[in-house]
C-alpha positions, -999 to 999 in steps of 0.1 A, spaced: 116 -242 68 91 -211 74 115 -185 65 131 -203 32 95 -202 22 87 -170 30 124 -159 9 106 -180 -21 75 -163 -19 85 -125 -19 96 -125 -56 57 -127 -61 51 -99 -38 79 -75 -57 70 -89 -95 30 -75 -82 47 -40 -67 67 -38 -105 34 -44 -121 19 -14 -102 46 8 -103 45 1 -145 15 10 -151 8 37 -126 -22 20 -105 -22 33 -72 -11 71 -74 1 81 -41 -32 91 -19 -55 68 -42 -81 44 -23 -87 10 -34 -114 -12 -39 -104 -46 -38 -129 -74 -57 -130 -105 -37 -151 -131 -48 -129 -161 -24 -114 -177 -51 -73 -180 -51 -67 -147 -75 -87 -125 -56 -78 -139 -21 -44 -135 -30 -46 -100 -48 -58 -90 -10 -33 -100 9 -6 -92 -15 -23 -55 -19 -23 -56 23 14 -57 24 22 -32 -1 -3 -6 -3 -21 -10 34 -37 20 36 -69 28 19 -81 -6 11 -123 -19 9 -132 -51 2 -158 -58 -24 -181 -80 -28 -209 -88 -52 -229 -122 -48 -245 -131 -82 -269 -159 -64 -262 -183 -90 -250 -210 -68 -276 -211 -43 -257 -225 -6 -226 -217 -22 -227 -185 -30 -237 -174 1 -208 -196 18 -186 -174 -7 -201 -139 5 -198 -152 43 -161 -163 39 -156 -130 21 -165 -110 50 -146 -131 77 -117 -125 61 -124 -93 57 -130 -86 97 -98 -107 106 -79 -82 79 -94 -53 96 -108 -36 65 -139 -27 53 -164 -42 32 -188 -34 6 -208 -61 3 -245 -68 -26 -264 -89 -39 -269 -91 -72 -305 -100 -92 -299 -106 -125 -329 -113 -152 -333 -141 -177 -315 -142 -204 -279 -140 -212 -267 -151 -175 -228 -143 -182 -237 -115 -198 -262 -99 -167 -237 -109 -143 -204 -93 -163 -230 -58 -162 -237 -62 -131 -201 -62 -116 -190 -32 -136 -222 -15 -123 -213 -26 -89 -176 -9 -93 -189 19 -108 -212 30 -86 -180 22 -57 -161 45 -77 -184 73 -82 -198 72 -45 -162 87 -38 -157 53 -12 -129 41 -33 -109 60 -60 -101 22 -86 -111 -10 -79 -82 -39 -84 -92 -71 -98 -72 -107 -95 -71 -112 -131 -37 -129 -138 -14 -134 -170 -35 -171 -174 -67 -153 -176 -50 -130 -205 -41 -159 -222 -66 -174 -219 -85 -145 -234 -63 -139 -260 -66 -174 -278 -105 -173 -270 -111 -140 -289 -86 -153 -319 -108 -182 -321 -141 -162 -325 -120 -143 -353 -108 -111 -332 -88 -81 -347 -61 -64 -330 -83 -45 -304 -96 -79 -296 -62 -95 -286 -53 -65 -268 -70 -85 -243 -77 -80 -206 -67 -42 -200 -36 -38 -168 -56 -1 -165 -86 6 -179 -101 41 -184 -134 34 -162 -108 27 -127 -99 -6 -133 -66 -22 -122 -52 -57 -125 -21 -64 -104 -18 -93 -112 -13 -93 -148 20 -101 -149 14 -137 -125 5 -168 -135 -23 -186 -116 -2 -217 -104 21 -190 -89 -13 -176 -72 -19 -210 -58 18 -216 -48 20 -180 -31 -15 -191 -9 -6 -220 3 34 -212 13 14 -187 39 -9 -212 50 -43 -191 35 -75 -208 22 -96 -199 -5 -125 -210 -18 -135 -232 -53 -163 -219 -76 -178 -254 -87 -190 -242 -120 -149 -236 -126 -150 -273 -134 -176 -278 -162 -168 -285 -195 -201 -270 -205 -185 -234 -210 -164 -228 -239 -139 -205 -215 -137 -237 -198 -127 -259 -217 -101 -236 -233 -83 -234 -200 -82 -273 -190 -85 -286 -225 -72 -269 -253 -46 -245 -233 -26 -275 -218 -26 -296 -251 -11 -264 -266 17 -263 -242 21 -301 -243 23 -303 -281 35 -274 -296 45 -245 -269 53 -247 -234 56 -210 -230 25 -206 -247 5 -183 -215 35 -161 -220 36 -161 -258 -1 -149 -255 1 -123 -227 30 -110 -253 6 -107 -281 -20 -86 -255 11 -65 -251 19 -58 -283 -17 -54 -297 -22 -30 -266 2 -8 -274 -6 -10 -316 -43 -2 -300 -34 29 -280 -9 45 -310 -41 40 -334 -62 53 -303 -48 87 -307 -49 88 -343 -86 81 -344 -88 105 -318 -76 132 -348 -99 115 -374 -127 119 -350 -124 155 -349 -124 161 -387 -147 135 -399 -178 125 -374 -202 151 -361 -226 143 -333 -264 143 -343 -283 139 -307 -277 103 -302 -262 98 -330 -228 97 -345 -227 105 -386 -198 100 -409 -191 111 -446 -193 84 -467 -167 101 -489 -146 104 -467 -149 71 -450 -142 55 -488 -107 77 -488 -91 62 -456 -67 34 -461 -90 0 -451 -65 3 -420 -82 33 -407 -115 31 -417 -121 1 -401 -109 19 -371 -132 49 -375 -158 27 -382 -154 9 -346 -151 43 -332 -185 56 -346 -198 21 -331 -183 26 -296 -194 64 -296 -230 55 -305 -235 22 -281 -210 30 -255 -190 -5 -265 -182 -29 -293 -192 -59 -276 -206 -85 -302 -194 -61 -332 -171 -86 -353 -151 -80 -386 -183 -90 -408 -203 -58 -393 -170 -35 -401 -173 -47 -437 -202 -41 -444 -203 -6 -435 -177 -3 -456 -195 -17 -483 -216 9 -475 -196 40 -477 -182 27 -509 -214 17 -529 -224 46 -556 -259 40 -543 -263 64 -515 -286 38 -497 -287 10 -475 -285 -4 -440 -267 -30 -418 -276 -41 -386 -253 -48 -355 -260 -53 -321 -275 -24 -306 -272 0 -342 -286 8 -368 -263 18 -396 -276 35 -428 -268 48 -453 -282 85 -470 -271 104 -500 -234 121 -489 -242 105 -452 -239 71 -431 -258 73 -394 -245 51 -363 -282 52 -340 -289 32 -307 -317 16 -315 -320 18 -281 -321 53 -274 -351 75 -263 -371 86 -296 -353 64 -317 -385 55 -336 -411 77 -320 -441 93 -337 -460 120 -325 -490 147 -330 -496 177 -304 -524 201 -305 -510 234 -313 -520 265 -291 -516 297 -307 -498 313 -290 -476 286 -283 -444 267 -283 -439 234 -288 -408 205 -285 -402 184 -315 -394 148 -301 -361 137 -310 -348 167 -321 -336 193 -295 -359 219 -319 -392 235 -318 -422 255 -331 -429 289 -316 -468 296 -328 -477 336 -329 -504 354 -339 -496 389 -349 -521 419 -370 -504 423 -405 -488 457 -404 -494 480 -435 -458 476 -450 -462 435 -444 -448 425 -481 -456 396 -498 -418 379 -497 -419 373 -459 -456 352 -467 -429 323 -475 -404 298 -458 -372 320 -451 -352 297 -436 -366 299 -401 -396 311 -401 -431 306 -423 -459 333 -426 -495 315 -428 -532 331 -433 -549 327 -397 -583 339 -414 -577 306 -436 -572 279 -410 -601 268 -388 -584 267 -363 -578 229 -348 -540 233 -355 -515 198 -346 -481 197 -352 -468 156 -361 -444 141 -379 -445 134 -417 -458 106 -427 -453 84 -456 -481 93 -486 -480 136 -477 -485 155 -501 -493 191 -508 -482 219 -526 -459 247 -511 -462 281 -521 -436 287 -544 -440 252 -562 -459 247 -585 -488 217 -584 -488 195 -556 -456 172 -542 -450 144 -521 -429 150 -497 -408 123 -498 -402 138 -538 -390 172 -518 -367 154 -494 -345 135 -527 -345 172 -543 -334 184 -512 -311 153 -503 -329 152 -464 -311 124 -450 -337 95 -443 -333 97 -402 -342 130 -404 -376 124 -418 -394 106 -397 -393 133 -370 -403 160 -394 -425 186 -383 -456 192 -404 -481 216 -393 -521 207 -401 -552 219 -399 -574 188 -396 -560 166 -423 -549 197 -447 -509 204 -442 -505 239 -432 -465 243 -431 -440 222 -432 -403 225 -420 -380 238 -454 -405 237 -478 -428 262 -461 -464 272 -457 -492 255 -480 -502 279 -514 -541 275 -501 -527 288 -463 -497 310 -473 -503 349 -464 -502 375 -491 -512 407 -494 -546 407 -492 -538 388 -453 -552 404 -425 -539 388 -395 -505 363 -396 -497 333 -382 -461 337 -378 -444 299 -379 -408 299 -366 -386 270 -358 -360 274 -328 -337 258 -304 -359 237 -278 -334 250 -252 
């Protein structure tokens, strides 16, 4: 009786081995991490990995505390089965912080994998996802209005060293396998509840699918994932191109033409839009098809301003330009004023750029051209300035009158005549003395401050890479 069901399980064992061989997950020499939280798919993704790739293998483990008694029954069984395997065992715990629990403890597995990957202990880490958890995640994210990225759906590879075996293997086949070779595993409680929408998709809505309109319907799904995977990685290369020719990189930030975004077929802007995103926020999580739109709303409006919100950006719009920022990221909104030693050099926050201060005795052929802004450098009167030089960042209401202007400006009316993008304004470095503005970046020293030939001694104002 043993050894007819042993014969019925091994399809299982060569259907996982197919899997691996397909999508080239264990490259000969590779190490594996194995995540094993006790339940069936992860118990069985062990012992089915033991047989075909034995060498190489760690368990991990990462207890999220969440269930009190039984989490900690979970991390014990974990580790006895990982002694009576012989292999060894990575095995944390896991403090997570209010809010968004699912969301803390999703972060805090990849950041537990992560860091097994990148401490050179294991070269991927294999989870038990299985083709039910695809399909699962397939009709979930159609449901909450997901494009084709979305229904790509659980990855068999992913580019961060993730592997699922058992992609191809339906849960009840998990279960089946487990129990013909006599192994426990253990039941997360909260599996049961009703109170999460995943939940209720899998013992709810899934099987009244199946019962009323498609008994393959798992496999129907895990077929869409397929196909949408492989539309996903064509268009991934494309982008790739797109990339190159229409974003630049702008410190933390990611800007795109809005010209050019208006040109692309909706297709592909949506696409390079969703790139920008991932580029500027390191994922698309919570980004949905409403965001996309109105970004391209955006790019196509004749007004070159404006601004939309998604989680973790700030889009805007500026003249020619739209600007992907993290609102997240260091400096994003950070003012600041420095007292400015002459000599001296000086960061501007935010920028990668500075301001090299020198003092230097006006030689006799000094001409009165170099006394204003050439670009990269700005010639001020030292005998003129009292001396209590700061260097901040422009602020709304500044206003003074630049050398070769005439009457006073705002600034903000020399950034529209220049077309200065918005973002870059706010880290703007204006030179003063006291309240008066000395020099300012583009526009050059102050007419009351700006040396001529009568000048005697020249502060010479020059802006630089920080590096």
């Amino acid at each position: 009786m043993a050894s007819r069901t042993m014969r019925a399980l091994i399809p299982l064992v060569q259907r996982v081995a197919a899997t691996i061989r397909r999508y080239g997950m264990l490259p000969p020499g590779q190490r594996a991490g194995v995540a094993v939280s006790g339940g069936a798919d992860s118990v069985c993704l062990l012992h089915i990995l033991k047989e075909i790739a034995p060498a190489g293998l760690t368990v991990l483990h990462l207890d999220h505390q969440l269930r009190g008694a039984e989490s900690r029954a979970d991390a014990e069984f974990v580790a006895a089965m990982a002694a009576r395997m012989g292999l060894p065992l990575i095995s944390q715990r896991a403090e997570l912080g209010g809010g968004n629990l699912e969301a803390a403890a999703r972060e805090a597995r990849a950041a537990f994998f992560r860091e097994a990957i990148q401490s050179g202990t294991v070269d991927r880490v294999a989870t038990g996802h299985t083709r039910s958890d695809q399909a699962e995640t397939v009709l979930f994210r159609l449901l909450r209005g997901a494009g084709s990225a979305g229904l790509a759906g659980i990855r068999a590879v992913t580019s961060d060293g993730l592997i699922r075996p058992l992609i191809d293997v339906e849960r009840a086949d998990v279960e089946t396998y487990l129990r013909g070779i006599g192994i426990e595993w253990r039941e997360d409680s909260t599996n049961a509840s009703l109170q999460f929408a995943r939940n209720r998709i899998r013992h709810e809505l899934i099987p009244q699918l199946e019962r009323e309109w498609n008994p393959e319907l798992a496999g129907t799904l895990a077929r869409t994932a397929d196909w949408a995977a492989a539309e996903e990685d064509y268009w991934r290369g494309e982008i790739d191109r797109l990339e190159a020719d229409s974003m630049r990189r702008d410190g933390d930030s990611v800007l795109v033409p809005a010209a050019a975004l208006n040109a692309l077929p909706v297709a592909v802007a949506r696409r390079v839009v969703r790139r920008a995103i991932e580029r500027t926020n390191g994922e698309l999580r919570g980004v949905g098809f409403d965001h996309i739109e109105a970004v391209l709303r955006l790019a196509a409006t004749e007004r070159g301003t404006g601004r939309v919100q998604a989680p973790g950006i700030e889009i805007r719009r500026s003249f020619e330009w739209i600007r992907f920022a993290n609102v997240r990221a260091p400096g994003a909104s950070l003012h600041y004023r420095i007292a400015a030693a002459v000599p001296g050099f000086i960061p501007i926050a935010a920028s990668g750029r500075a301001i090299r201060l020198e003092l230097i005795e006006k030689p006799n052929d000094f001409g009165v051209p170099d006394s204003v802004y050439n670009g990269l450098m700005g010639c001020v009167d030292w005998d003129r300035l009292s001396g209590a030089l700061a260097l901040r960042n422009w602020l709304p209401g500044d206003r003074y009158q630049p050398a070769n202007c005439a009457g006073v400006k705002k600034l903000k009316t020399l950034f529209q005549l220049a077309r200065v993008p918005s973002w870059e304004r706010c880290h703007w470095p204006v030179l003063v003395d006291g309240d008066s503005i000395v020099w300012t970046r583009q526009f050059g020293a102050a007419a009351e401050f700006a040396a001529g030939p009568q000048t005697r001694r020249v502060l010479m104002v020059r802006e630089m890479e920080a590096a």
